[in-house]
C-alpha positions as CSV (number, residue, x, y, z in Angstrom):
1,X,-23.2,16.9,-23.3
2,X,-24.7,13.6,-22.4
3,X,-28.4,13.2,-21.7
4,X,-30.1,12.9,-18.1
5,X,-30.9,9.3,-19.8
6,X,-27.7,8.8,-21.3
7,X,-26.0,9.5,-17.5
8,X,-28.8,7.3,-15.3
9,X,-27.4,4.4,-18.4
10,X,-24.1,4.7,-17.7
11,X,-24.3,5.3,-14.1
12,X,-26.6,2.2,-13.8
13,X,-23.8,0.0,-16.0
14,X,-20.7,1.5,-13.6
15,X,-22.5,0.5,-10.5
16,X,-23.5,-3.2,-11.8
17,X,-19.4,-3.7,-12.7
18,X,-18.1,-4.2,-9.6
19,X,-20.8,-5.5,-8.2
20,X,-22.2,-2.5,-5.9
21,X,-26.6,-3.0,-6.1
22,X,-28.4,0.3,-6.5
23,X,-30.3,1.1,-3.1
24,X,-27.6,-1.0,-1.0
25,X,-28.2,-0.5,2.7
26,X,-25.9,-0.6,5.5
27,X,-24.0,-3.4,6.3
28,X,-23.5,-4.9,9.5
29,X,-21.5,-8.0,10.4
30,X,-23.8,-11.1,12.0
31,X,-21.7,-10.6,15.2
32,X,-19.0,-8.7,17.0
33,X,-15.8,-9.9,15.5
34,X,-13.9,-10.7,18.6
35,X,-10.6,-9.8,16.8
36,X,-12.0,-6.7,15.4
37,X,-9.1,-4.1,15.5
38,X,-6.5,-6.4,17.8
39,X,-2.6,-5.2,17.5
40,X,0.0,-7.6,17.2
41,X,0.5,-6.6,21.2
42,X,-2.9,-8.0,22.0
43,X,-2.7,-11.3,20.1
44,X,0.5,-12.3,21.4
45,X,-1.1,-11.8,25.2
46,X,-3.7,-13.8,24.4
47,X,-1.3,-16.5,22.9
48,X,1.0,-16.2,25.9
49,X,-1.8,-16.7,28.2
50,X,-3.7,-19.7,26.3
51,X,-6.9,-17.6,25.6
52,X,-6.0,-18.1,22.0
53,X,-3.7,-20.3,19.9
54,X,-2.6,-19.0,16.2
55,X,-4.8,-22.0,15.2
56,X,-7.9,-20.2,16.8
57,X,-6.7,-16.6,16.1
58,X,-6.1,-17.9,12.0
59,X,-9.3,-19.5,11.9
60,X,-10.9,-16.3,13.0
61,X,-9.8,-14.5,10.4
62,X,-10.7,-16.9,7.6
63,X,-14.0,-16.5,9.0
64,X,-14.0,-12.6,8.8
65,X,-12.6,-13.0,5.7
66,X,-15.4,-15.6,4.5
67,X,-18.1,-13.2,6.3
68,X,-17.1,-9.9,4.2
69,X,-15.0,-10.7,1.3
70,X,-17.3,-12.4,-1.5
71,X,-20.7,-11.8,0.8
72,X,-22.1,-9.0,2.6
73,X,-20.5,-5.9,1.2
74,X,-18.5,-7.6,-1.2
75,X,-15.0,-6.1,-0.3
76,X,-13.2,-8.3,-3.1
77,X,-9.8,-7.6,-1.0
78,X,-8.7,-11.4,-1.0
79,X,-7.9,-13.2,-4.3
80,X,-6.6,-16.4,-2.5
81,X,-6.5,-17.9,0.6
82,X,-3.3,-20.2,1.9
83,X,-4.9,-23.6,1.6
84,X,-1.9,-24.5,4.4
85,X,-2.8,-21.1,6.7
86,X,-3.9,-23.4,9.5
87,X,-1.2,-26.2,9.3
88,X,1.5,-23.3,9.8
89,X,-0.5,-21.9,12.5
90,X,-0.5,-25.7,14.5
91,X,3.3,-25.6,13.7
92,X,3.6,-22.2,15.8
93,X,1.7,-23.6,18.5
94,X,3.4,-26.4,18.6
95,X,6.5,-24.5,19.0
96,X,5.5,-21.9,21.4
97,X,4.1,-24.7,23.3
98,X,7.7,-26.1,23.6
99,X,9.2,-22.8,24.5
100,X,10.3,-21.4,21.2
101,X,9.0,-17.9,20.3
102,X,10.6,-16.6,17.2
103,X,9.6,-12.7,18.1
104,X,6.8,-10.3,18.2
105,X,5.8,-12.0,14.7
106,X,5.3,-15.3,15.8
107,X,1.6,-16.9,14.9
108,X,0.7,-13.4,13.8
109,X,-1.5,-14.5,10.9
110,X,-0.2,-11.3,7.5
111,X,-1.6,-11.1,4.3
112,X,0.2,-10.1,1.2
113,X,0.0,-8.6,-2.2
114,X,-0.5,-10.4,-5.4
115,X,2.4,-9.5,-6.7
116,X,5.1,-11.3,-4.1
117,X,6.5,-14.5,-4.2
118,X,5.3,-17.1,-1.9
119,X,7.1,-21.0,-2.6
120,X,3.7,-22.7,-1.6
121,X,0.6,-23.8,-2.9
122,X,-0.9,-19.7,-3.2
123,X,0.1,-18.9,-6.9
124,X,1.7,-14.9,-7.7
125,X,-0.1,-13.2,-10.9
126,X,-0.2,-9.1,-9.9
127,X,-3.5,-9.6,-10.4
128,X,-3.6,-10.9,-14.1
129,X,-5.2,-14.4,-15.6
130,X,-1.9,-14.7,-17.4
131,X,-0.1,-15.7,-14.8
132,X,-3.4,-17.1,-12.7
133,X,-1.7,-21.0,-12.9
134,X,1.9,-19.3,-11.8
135,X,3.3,-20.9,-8.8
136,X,6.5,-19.3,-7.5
137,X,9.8,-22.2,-6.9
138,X,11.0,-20.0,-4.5
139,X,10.1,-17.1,-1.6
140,X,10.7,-13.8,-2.0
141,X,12.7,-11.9,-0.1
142,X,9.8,-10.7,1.8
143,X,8.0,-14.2,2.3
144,X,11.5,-15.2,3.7
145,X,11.7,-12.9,5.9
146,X,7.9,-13.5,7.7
147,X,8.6,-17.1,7.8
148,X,11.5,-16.9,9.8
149,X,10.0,-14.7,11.8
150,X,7.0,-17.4,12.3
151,X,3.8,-14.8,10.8
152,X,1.3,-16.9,9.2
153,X,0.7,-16.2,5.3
154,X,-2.9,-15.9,5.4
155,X,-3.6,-15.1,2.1
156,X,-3.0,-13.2,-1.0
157,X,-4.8,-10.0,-1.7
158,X,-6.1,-8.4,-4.2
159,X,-4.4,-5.3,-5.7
160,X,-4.4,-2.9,-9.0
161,X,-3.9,-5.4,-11.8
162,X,-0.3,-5.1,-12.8
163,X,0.6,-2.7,-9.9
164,X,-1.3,0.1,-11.7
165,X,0.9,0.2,-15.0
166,X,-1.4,-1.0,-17.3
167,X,-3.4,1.6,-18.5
168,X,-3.7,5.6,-17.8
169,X,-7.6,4.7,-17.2
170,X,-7.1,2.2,-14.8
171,X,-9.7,2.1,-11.6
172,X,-7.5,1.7,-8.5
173,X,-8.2,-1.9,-6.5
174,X,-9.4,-3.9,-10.0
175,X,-7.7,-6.5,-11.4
176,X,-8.9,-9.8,-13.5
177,X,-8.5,-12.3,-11.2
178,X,-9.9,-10.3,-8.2
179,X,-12.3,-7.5,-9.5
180,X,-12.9,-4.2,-8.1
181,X,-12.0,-3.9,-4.3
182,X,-14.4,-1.4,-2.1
183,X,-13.3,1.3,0.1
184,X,-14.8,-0.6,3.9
185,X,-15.3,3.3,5.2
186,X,-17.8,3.5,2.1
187,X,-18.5,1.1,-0.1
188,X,-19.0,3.0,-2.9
189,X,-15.5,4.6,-3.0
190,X,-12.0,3.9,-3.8
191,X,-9.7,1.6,-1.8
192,X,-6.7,3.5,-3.6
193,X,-3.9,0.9,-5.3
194,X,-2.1,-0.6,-5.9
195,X,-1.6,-2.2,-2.7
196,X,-6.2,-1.7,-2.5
197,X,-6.4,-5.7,-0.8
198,X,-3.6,-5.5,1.8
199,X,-5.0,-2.1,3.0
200,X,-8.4,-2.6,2.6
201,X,-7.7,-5.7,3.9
202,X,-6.4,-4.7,7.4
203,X,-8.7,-1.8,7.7
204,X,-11.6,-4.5,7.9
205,X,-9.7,-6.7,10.5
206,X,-8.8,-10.0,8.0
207,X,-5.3,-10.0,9.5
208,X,-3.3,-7.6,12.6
209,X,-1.2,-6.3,8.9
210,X,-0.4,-6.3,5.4
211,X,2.6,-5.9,3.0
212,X,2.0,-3.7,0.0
213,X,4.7,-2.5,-2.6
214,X,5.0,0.8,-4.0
215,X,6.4,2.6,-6.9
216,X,4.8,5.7,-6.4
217,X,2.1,6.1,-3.7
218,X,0.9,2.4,-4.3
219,X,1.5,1.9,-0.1
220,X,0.9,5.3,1.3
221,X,-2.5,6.4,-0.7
222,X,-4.8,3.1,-0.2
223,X,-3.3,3.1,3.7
224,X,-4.3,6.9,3.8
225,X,-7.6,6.3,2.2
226,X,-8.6,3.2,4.4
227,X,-7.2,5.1,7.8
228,X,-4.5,2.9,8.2
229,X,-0.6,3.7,9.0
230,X,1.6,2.5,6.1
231,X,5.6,2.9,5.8
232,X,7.5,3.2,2.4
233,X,10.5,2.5,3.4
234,X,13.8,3.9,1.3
235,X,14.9,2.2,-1.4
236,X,17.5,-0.8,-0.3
237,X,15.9,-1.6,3.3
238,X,13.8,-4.5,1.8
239,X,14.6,-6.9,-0.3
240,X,12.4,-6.1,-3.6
241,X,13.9,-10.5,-5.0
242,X,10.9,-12.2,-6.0
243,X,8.4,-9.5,-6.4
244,X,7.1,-8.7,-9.9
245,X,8.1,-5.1,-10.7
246,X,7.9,-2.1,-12.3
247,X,10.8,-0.1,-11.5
248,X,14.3,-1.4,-10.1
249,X,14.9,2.6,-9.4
250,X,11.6,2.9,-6.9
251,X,10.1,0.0,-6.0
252,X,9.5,-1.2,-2.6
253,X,7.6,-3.7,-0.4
254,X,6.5,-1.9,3.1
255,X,3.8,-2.2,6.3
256,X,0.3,-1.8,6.3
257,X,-1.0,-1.7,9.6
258,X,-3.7,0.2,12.0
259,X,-1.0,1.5,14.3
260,X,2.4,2.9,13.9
261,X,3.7,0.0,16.8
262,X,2.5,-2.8,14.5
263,X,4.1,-0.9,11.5
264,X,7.1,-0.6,13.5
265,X,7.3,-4.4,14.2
266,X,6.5,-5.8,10.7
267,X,9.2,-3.2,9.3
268,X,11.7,-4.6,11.7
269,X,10.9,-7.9,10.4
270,X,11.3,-7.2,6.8
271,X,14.7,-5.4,6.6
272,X,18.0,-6.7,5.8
273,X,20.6,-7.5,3.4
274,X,19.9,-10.3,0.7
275,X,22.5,-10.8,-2.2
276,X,19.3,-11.7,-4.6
277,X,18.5,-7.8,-4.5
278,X,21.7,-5.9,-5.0
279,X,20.3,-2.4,-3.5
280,X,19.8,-3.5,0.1
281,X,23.7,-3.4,0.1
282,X,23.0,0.3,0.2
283,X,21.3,-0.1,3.8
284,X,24.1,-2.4,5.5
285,X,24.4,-1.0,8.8
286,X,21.9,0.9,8.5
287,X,18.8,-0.8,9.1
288,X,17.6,-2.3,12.3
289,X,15.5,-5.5,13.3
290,X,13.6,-3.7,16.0
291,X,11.9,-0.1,15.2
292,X,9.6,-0.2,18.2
293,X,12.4,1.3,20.1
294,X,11.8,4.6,18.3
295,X,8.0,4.5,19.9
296,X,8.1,7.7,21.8
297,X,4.7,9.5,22.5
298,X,6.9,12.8,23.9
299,X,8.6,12.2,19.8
300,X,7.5,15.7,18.5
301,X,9.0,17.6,21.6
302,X,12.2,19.8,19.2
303,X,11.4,17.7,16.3
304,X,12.5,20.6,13.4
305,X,9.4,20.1,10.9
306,X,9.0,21.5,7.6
307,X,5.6,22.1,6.2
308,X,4.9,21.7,2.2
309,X,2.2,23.3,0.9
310,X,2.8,24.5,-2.7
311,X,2.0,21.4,-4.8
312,X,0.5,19.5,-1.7
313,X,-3.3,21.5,-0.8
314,X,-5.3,23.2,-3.0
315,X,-6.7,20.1,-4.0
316,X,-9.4,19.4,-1.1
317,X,-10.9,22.0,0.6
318,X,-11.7,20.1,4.0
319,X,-8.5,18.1,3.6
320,X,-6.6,21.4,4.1
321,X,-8.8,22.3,7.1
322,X,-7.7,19.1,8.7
323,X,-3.7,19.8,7.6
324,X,-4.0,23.0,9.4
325,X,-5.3,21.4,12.8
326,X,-2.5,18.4,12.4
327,X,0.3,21.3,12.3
328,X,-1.3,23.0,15.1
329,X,-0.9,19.5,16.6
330,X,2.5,19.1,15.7
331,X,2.9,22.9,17.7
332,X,0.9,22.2,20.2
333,X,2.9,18.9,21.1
334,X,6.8,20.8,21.4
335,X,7.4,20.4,17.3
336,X,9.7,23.1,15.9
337,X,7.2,24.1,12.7
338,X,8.7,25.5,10.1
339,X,5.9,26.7,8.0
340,X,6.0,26.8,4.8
341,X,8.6,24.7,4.0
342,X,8.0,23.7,0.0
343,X,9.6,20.6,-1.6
344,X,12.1,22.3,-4.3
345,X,11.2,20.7,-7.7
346,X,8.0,18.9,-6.7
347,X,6.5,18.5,-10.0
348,X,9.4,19.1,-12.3
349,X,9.9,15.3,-13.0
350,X,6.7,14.1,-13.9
351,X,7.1,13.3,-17.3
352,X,10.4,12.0,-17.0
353,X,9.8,10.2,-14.2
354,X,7.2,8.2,-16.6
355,X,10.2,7.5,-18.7
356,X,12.3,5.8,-16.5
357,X,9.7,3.7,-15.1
358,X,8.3,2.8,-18.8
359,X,12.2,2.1,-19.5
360,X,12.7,-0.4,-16.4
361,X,9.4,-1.6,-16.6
362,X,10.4,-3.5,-20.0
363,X,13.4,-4.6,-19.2
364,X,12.8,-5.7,-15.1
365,X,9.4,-7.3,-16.3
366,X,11.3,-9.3,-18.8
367,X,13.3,-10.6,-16.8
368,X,10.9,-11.5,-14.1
369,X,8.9,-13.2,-16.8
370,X,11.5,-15.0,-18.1
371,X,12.3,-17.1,-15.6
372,X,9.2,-18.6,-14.7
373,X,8.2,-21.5,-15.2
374,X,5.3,-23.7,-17.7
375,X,2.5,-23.0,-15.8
376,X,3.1,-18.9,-16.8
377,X,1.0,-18.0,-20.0
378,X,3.3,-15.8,-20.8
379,X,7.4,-15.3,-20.4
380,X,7.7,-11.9,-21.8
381,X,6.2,-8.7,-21.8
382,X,5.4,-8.6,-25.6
383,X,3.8,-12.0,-24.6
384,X,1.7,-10.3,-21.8
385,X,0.4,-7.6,-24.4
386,X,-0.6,-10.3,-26.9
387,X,-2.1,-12.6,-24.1
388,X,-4.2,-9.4,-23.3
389,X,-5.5,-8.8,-26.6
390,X,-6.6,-12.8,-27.1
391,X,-8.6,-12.2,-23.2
392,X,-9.7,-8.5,-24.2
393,X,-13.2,-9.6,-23.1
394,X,-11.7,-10.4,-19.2
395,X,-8.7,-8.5,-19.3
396,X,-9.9,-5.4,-20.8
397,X,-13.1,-5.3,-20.2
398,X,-12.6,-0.9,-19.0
399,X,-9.5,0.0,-19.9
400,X,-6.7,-0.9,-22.3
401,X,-2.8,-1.3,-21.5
402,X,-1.4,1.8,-23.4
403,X,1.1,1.6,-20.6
404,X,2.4,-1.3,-21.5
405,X,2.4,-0.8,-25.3
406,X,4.5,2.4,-24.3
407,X,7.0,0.3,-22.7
408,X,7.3,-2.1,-25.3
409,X,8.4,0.5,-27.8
410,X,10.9,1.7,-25.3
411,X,15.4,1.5,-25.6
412,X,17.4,-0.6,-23.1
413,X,18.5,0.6,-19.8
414,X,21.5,1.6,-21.8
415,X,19.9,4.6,-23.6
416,X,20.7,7.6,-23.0
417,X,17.3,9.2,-22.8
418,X,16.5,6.8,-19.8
419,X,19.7,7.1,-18.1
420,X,19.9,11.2,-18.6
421,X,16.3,10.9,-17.6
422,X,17.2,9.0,-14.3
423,X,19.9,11.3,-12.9
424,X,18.0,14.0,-13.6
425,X,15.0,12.7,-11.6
426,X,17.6,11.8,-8.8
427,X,19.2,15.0,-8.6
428,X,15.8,16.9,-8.5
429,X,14.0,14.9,-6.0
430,X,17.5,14.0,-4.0
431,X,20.0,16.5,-3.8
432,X,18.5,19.6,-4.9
433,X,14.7,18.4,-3.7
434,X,14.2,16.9,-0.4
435,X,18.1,17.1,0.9
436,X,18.3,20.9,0.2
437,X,15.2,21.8,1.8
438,X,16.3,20.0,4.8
439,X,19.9,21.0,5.2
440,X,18.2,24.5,4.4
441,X,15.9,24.4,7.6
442,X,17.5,21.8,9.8
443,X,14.6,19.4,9.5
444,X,13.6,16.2,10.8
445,X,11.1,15.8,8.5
446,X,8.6,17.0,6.6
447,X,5.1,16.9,6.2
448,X,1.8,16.8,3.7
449,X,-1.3,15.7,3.5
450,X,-1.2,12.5,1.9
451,X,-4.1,12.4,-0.6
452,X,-7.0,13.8,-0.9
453,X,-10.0,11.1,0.4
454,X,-10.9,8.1,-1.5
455,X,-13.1,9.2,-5.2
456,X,-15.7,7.5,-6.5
457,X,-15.3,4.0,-8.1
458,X,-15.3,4.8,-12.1
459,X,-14.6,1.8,-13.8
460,X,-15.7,3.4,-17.4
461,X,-13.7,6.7,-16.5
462,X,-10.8,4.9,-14.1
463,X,-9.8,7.3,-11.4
464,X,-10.6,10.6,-11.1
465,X,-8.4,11.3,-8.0
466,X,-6.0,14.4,-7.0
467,X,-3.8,15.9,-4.6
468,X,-1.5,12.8,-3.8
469,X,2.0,14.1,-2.5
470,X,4.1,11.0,-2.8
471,X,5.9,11.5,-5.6
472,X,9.0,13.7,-4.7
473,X,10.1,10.4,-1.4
474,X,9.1,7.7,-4.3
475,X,11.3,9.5,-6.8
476,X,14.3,9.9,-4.5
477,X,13.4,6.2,-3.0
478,X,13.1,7.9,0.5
479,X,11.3,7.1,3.6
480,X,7.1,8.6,4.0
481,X,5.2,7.4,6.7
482,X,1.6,7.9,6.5
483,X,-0.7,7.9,9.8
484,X,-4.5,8.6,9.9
485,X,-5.1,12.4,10.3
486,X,-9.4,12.4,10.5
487,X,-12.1,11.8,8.3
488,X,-13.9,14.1,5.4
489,X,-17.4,13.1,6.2
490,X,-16.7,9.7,6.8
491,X,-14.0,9.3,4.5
492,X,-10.3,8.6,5.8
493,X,-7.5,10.9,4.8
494,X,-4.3,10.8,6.2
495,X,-1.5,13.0,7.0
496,X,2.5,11.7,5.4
497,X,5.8,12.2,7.7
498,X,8.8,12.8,4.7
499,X,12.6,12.2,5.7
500,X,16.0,11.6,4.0
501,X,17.5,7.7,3.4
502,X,17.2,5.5,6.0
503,X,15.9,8.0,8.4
504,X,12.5,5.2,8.9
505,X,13.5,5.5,12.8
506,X,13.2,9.2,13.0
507,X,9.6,9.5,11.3
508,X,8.0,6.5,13.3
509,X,9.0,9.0,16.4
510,X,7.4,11.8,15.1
511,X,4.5,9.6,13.3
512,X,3.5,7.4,16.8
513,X,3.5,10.8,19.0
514,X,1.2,12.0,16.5
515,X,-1.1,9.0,16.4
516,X,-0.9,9.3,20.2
517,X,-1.7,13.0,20.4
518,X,-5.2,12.3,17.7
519,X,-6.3,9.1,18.1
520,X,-7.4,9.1,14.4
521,X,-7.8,5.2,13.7
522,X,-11.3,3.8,13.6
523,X,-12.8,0.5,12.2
524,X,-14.9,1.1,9.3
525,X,-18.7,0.7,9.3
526,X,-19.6,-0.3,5.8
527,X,-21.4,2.5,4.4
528,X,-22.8,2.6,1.4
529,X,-22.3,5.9,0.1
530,X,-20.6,9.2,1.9
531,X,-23.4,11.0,4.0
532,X,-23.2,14.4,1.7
533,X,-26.9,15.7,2.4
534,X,-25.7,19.7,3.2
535,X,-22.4,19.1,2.4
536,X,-20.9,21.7,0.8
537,X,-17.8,19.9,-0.8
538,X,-14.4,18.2,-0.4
């Protein structure tokens, strides 16, 4: 066991790595922020009525950005701004000003994770210095998709280095090029990953939203732990063509917002077919350009829900509490509860889950890698692992990349370990996991607590978290909302809404009547630690 000494050392080194002084008091920001928790709803009035232009609302938010970010408390939720964020905002005026309104979108100012595509002057590294000179020649899907729909880039954020796959020891919300990101609620905790800047991000008011990606919880945990809504949409709805990857067979891009109507919106914006990404074929017809029509505060009125528990609580003690007054909730507001109603499986394909996603990782990063272009330090992901080592001091200065050194060693996608691996994970999570339970009970959904609230930042022991439930949607690439559900002395937590493919529309209802019926969202105040003086645990 370590010495009193030994642990006032290390503690002392932790808190000095990302940046946190001992004794740090409360923040407050200089001024009322005048945007400070506006919806997309708001801004567009203001713009309608020439209160504000995008120009002016943009500019506001590179000032919040400037006041909180790299001073004050530091959030570290921005690795680069768009040095062209006000030019595009001028355009949109311009345009509005001669009648042309692309949508609810329009001069909306939206930041976006590291790891997607934008064809301008903002480069795309997931975090990493090897690809810290990369410049994308072309938009991603998503970065398509929010210019057409006239939202602003504002800026890149920050994320988990690598989405998160580097290393087993990893600290949620670091990377190389952007360092540790801070929970706004309190300071001291974790923003959650890998999407940590666009959540944390939001939560502070640097933009009205956020796109994250997820593999597996990587939208819906830092969204849950930074009281935010967030939507993982099912696998095919959004194009996942120019966004570095891990796993064809998961991953998606998705909302971050602070209400289920803004969620709604930039989901609507986002969907569609493109023929760059062969697995939004799967949603043609399916997916709509408009979700707000599913806003519904009466939503919950004969709304069948199942209620997991087994594999979902047990891990917070005061997280359940809250769970148990969010189903009485659900009751109270005309829902159907059908309680319990466990996930079949959960937990079954954990290890070969890792498989498959070490398995595409290699070959999907490869190919990303491959085609960039010279200013990439690396094409390859046996490059990416050497490139490490030579930058061990700045790359690895708390954890390693045994995640990636797994994957290296790993067969093509044509081995039959992978593949068997894959269909098995399918059939567990799909049709004899989330489909059986709800043809079982008739369901419209189903619902867990998200995560359990934000840990402590570790960066010598990486996280420490437990109780996340977002494997068995991620795993089946089905839709989980997220929406605020309270705080565990003063620490978000949030409460997820789980539905078959493509049923987005379905859970927004249920999620918005919930948000309407609790009220949950609050900006954050900065603290510097979680007030736990009589607190008698999580």
């Amino acid at each position: 066991m370590s010495s009193r000494r030994e642990f006032i050392e290390r503690s002392a080194v932790a808190a000095l790595a990302f940046g946190l002084p001992r004794g740090l008091g409360n923040f407050a920001p200089q001024q009322t922020f005048q945007l400070q928790e506006w919806t997309i709803a708001q801004l567009q009035a203001a713009m309608r009525s020439g209160e504000l232009t995008s120009q002016k609302i943009t500019a506001f938010y590179l000032g919040r950005i400037a006041e909180l970010d790299r001073t004050g408390p530091t959030l570290r939720h921005i690795i680069e701004i768009n040095p062209d964020a006000l030019t595009i905002a001028a355009a949109r005026d311009a345009e509005r000003k001669a009648g042309r309104v692309r949508g609810p979108l329009d001069g909306i100012p939206v930041i976006v994770k590291d790891n997607i595509d934008t064809a301008d002057r903002m480069h795309t590294s997931a975090g990493s210095l090897a690809l810290a000179r990369s410049i994308a020649r072309r938009d991603s899907g998503v970065a398509e998709r929010l210019r057409a729909a006239g939202a602003v880039i504002l800026a890149k954020t920050n994320m988990s280095e690598w989405a998160n796959i580097r290393s087993p020891r990893s600290s949620s919300g670091w990377s190389a090029r952007g360092g540790q990101g801070r929970n706004p609620y309190v300071l001291d905790r974790t923003p959650c990953g890998s999407s940590s800047g666009s959540a944390g991000g939001v939560a502070a008011s640097y933009a009205a939203v956020g796109v994250g990606t997820e593999t597996d919880g990587s939208i819906l945990c830092p969204a849950s732990m930074n009281n935010l809504v967030g939507i993982k949409p099912t696998l095919g709805l959004i194009s996942r063509a120019g966004i570095i990857p891990i796993a064809h067979s998961q991953d998606t891009a998705g909302p971050i917002a602070r209400t289920v109507t803004d969620a709604a919106i930039l989901l609507g914006a986002l969907t569609g077919e493109d023929g760059r990404d062969p697995a939004t074929a799967t949603g043609a017809g399916r997916t709509r350009v408009d979700y707000t029509t599913f806003l519904d505060p009466a939503g919950l009125q004969g709304a069948r829900i199942g209620v997991a528990r087994e594999m979902v609580t047990g891990f917070s003690v005061r997280t359940d509490q809250a769970y148990e007054v969010a189903v009485e909730v659900l009751a109270r507001n005309g829902a159907v509860v059908v309680d319990p109603a466990d996930i079949p499986h959960y937990g079954e394909y954990d290890e070969t889950e890792m498989t498959v996603l070490l398995t595409e990782l290699k070959a999907d990063l490869n190919a990303y890698l491959g085609a960039l272009g010279r200013d990439a330090e690396v094409h390859s992901l046996e490059e990416l692992i050497a490139f490490n080592v030579a930058n061990r001091d700045q790359e690895m200065p708390y954890f390693g990349q045994e995640f990636f050194e797994l994957a290296q060693k790993q067969g093509p996608l044509t081995d039959i370990r992978y593949l068997n691996a894959l269909a098995r994970n399918q059939r567990l999570s799909r049709t004899e996991g989330i489909d059986a339970l709800m043809d079982r009970e008739r369901l419209d959904a189903i619902v867990a607590p998200t995560a359990a609230p934000p840990w402590t930042i570790d960066l010598l022991g990486g996280d420490h978290g437990g109780g996340a439930t977002t494997t068995p949607a991620a795993v089946a690439g089905y839709p989980s909302i997220t929406v605020p559900m309270g705080f565990v002395s003063e620490l978000p937590i949030g409460l997820s809404f789980i539905g078959r493919a493509f049923t987005e529309g379905t859970l927004i209802k249920l999620a918005y009547a919930f948000e309407q019926m609790t009220k949950h969202r609050r900006a954050p105040r900065f603290l510097p630690t979680a007030p736990l003086r009589g607190f008698t645990g999580l």
